[in-house]
C-alpha positions as CSV (number, residue, x, y, z in Angstrom):
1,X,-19.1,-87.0,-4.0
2,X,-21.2,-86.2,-6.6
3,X,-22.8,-83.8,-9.1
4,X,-26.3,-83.5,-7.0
5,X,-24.2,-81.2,-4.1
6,X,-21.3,-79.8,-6.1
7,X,-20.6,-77.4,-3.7
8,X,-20.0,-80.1,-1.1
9,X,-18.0,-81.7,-3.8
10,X,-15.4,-79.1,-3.7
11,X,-14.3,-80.1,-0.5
12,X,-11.2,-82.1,0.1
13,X,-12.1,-85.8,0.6
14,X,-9.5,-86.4,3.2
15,X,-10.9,-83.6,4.8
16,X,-14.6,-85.2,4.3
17,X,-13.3,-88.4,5.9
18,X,-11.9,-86.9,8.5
19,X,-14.9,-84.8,9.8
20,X,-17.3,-87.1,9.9
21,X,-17.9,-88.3,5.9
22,X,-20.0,-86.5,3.6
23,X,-24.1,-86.1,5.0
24,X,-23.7,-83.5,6.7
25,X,-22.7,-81.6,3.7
26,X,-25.1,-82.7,1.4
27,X,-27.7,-82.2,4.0
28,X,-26.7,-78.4,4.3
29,X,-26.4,-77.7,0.7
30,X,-29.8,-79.6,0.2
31,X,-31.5,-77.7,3.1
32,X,-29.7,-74.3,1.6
33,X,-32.0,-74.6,-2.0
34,X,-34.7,-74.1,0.0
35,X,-33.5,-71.1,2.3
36,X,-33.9,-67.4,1.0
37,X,-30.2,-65.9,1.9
38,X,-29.9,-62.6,1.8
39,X,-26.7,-60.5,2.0
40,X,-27.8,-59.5,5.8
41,X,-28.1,-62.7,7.3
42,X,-25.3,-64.3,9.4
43,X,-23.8,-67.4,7.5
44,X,-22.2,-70.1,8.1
45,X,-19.3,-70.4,5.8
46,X,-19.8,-73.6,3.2
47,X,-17.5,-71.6,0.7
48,X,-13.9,-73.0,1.4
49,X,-12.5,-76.2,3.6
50,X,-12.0,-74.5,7.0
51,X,-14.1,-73.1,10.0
52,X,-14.4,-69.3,9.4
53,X,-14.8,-68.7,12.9
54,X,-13.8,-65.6,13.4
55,X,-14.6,-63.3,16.7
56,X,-15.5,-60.1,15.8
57,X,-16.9,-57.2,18.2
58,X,-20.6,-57.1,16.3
59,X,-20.5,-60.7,14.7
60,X,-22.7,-60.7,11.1
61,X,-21.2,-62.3,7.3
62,X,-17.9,-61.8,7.1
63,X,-17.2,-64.5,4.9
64,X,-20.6,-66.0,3.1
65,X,-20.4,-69.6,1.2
66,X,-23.4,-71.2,-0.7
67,X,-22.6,-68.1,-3.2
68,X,-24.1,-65.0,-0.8
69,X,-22.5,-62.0,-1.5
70,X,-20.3,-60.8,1.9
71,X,-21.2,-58.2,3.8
72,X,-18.4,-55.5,5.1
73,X,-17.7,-56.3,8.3
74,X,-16.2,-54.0,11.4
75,X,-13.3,-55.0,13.6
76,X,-13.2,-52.1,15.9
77,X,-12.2,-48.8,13.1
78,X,-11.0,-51.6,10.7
79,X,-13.4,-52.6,8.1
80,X,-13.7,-55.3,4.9
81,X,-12.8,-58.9,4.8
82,X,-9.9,-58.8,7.0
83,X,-10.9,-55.2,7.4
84,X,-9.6,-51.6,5.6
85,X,-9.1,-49.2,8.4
86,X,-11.0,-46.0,8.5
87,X,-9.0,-42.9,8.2
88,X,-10.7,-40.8,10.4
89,X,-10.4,-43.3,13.1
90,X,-7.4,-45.6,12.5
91,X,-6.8,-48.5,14.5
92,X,-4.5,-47.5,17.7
93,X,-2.4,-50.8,18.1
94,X,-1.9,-53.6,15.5
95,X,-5.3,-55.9,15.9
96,X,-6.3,-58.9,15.2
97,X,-9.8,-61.1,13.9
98,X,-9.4,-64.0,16.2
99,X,-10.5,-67.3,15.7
100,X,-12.8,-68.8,18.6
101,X,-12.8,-73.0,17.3
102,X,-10.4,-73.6,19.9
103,X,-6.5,-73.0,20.2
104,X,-4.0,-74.3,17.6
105,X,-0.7,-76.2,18.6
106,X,0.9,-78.9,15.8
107,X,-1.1,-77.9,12.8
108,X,-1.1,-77.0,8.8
109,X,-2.9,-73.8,7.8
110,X,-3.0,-72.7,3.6
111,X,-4.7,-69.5,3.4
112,X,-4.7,-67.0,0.2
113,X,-4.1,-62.8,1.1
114,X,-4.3,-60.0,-1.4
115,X,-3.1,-56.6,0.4
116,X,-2.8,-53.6,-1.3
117,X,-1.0,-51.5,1.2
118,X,1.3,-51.6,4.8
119,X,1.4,-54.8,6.7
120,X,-0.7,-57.7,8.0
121,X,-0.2,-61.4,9.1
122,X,-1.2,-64.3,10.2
123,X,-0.9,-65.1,14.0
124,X,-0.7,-68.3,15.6
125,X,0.0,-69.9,18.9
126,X,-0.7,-66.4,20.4
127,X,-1.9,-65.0,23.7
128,X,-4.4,-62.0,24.4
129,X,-3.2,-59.3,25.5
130,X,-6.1,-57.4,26.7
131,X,-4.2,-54.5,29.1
132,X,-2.7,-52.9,25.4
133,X,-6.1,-53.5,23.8
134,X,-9.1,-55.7,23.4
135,X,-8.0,-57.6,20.2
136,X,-4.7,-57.8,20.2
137,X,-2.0,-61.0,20.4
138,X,1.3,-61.5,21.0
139,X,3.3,-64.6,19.7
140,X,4.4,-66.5,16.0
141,X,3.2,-64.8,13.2
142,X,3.7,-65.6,8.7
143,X,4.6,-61.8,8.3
144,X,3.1,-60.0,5.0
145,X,3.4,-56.6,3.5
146,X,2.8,-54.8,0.5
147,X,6.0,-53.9,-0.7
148,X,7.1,-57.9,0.2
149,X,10.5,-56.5,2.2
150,X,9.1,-59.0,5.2
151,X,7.0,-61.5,3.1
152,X,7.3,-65.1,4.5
153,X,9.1,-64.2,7.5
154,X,8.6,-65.9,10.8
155,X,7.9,-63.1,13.2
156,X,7.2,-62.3,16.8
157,X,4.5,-60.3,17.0
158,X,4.5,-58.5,20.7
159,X,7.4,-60.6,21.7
160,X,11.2,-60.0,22.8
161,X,12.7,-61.2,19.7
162,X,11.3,-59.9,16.3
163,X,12.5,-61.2,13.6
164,X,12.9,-65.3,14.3
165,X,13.9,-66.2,11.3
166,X,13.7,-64.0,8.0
167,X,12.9,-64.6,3.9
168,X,15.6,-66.8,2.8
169,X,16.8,-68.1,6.1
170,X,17.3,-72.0,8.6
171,X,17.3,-70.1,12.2
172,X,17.4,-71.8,15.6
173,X,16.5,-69.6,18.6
174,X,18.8,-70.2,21.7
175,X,17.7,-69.6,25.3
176,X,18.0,-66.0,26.5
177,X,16.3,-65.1,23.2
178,X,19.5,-65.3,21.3
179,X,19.2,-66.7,17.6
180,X,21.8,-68.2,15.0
181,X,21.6,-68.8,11.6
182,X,22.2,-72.4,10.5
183,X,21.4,-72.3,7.0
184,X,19.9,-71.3,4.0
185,X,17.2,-72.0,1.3
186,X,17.8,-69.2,-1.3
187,X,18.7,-65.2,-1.2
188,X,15.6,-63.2,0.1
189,X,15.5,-61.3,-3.6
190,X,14.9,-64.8,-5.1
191,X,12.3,-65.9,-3.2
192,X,10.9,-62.4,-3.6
193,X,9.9,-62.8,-7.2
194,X,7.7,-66.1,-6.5
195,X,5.8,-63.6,-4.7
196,X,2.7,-61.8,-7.0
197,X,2.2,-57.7,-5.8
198,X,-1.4,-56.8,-5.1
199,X,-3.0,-59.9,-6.2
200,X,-3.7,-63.2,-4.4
201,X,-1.1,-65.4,-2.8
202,X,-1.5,-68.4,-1.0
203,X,0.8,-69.0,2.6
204,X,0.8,-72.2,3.3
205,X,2.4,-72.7,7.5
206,X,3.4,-75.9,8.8
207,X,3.9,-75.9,12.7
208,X,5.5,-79.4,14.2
209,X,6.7,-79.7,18.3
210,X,9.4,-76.5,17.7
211,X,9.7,-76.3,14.0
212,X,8.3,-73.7,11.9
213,X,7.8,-73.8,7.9
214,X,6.4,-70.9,6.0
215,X,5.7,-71.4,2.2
216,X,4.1,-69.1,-0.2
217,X,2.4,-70.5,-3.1
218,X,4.4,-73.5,-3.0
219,X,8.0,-72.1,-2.4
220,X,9.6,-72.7,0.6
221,X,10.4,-69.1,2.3
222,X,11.8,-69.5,5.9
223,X,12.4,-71.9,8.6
224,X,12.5,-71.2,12.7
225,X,13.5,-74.1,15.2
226,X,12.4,-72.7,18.2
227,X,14.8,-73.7,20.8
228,X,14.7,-70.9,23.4
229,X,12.8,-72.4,26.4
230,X,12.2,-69.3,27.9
231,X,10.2,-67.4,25.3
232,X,8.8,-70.4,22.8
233,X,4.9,-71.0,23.3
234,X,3.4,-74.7,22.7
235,X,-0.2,-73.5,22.1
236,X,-1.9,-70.6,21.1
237,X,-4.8,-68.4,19.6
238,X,-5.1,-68.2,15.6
239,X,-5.8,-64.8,14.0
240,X,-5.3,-62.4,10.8
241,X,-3.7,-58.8,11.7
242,X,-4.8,-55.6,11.1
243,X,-1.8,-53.5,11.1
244,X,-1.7,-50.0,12.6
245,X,-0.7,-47.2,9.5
246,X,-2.5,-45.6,6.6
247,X,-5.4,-47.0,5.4
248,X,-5.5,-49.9,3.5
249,X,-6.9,-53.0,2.3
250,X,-5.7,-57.3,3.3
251,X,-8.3,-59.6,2.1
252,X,-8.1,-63.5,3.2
253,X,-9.8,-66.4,1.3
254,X,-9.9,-70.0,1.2
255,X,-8.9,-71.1,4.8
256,X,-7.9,-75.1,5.2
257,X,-6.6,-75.9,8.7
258,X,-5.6,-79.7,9.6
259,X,-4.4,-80.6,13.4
260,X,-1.7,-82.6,13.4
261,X,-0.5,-85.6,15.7
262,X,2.3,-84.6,18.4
C-alpha cells in the first residue's frame, strides 16, 4: 500500500491478500474524492477491516467510513451505534443488531465496546428466535456489563445452560447440559482490573470445532469446550445485544472477522 489511498492503507495486508488484493480499495477511496457524502446517505463502511453488515428494521449509516459523521440509528426502541434505548419505550426482550454476510462457524472476531450502563454482548453461532420477538437470538455469547461482574464470560444467551464457562475459568460442558470445571487461568478479580470502566475495550473471540476463547484487550479471560452434544450449535448468526433494563448506552467499533479452516 501506499500514501496515495491511506485510508486503504490502514487495512491489514493479510486481510488485503486475502480478499482479493488491494484495487478494489483504492478504486473506492479514489471514486470516494469525487462523491459528496453527506451524514444522510447510506454508506458502505471503509472505516475499519470487517463487513458492517448489520440488519436493522429501517437500514441507513449506522457505521460511516471515508470519515462521514454516523448517523443515530433505530433498532426497534433502541437507538445509537449499537443503540441506547428509549425510556419511554424500552426494549421488551434482550435484542440484537444482526449481521446479514452470512452465518459464522470456526472464526476470529476483535471488536472494541464502550458501555456505560447494564449489559450487552456479543452473539455468535445463534439462531432466530422470532416467536419471543423479531430480533432476538439464542446461542454463544462474549458477555459484557458495566459494572464488569460478567465481563469475558462465555454465555448462553436464550439457552438451557447460562453460564458455560465464567471470568477466570477452563470449563467442559457434558451431555445433559451438565458442566465441570477443569481448570483455571487466574481469579475472576484479577482479570477484572485488565478491564478499563466506561471507556473502550477490545474482545477479541476465537471459536475452533468446540473450543471457545474469549480475550479482552489481549488477556486471556475464559475458556468453554463444548462437549454436550445435545445443546452445542456448529453454526450460527453473528450479532451485538441490546439488553432489556434502564436506559443506556454500548457503542461497538473497529470489527475484524477472519473464517477459519475446520
Amino acid at each position: 500500500m501506499y500514501e496515495r489511498f491511506p485510508r486503504s492503507s490502514k487495512y491489514h495486508p493479510d486481510w488485503v491478500i486475502a480478499s482479493g488484493g488491494a484495487n478494489a480499495l483504492w478504486l473506492t477511496e479514489w471514486l470516494a474524492e469525487a462523491l459528496d457524502l453527506r451524514p444522510d446517505m447510506n454508506v458502505l463502511d471503509l472505516g475499519c477491516g470487517a463487513r458492517d453488515v448489520l440488519d436493522l428494521p429501517s437500514p441507513r449509516v449506522w457505521r460511516a467510513g471515508l470519515g462521514v459523521r454516523p448517523v443515530v440509528q433505530c433498532l426497534g426502541t433502541a437507538c445509537g451505534a449499537c443503540g441506547t434505548p428509549v425510556s419511554a419505550n424500552p426494549v421488551a426482550e434482550n435484542s440484537f443488531l444482526i449481521w446479514r454476510g452470512g452465518t459464522v462457524r470456526d472464526f476470529e472476531l476483535k471488536i472494541e465496546f464502550r458501555i456505560n450502563g447494564t449489559n450487552s454482548g456479543v452473539q455468535y453461532r445463534s439462531k432466530e428466535m422470532p416467536e419471543v420477538g423479531k430480533w432476538v437470538l439464542s446461542g454463544y455469547q462474549a458477555d459484557m456489563d458495566f459494572a464488569n461482574q460478567f465481563t469475558g464470560n462465555v454465555h448462553n444467551e436464550r439457552g438451557p445452560r447460562f453460564f458455560l464457562s465464567q471470568r477466570g475459568n477452563i470449563v467442559r460442558g457434558v451431555d445433559g447440559g451438565g458442566r465441570k470445571q477443569v481448570g483455571t487461568i487466574d481469579t475472576s478479580d484479577a482479570l477484572e482490573a485488565d478491564i478499563k470502566v466506561n471507556d473502550w475495550n477490545q474482545y477479541h473471540i476465537v471459536v475452533r470445532g468446540w473450543t471457545f476463547m474469549h480475550f479482552i484487550n489481549g488477556h486471556l479471560m475464559a475458556v468453554f469446550i463444548d462437549e454436550d452434544t445435545t445443546n452445542r450449535m456448529a453454526e450460527g448468526l453473528l450479532g451485538l445485544q441490546m439488553h432489556v433494563g434502564d436506559p443506556f448506552k454500548v457503542e461497538y467499533r473497529d470489527v475484524w472477522l477472519r473464517r477459519l479452516l475446520n
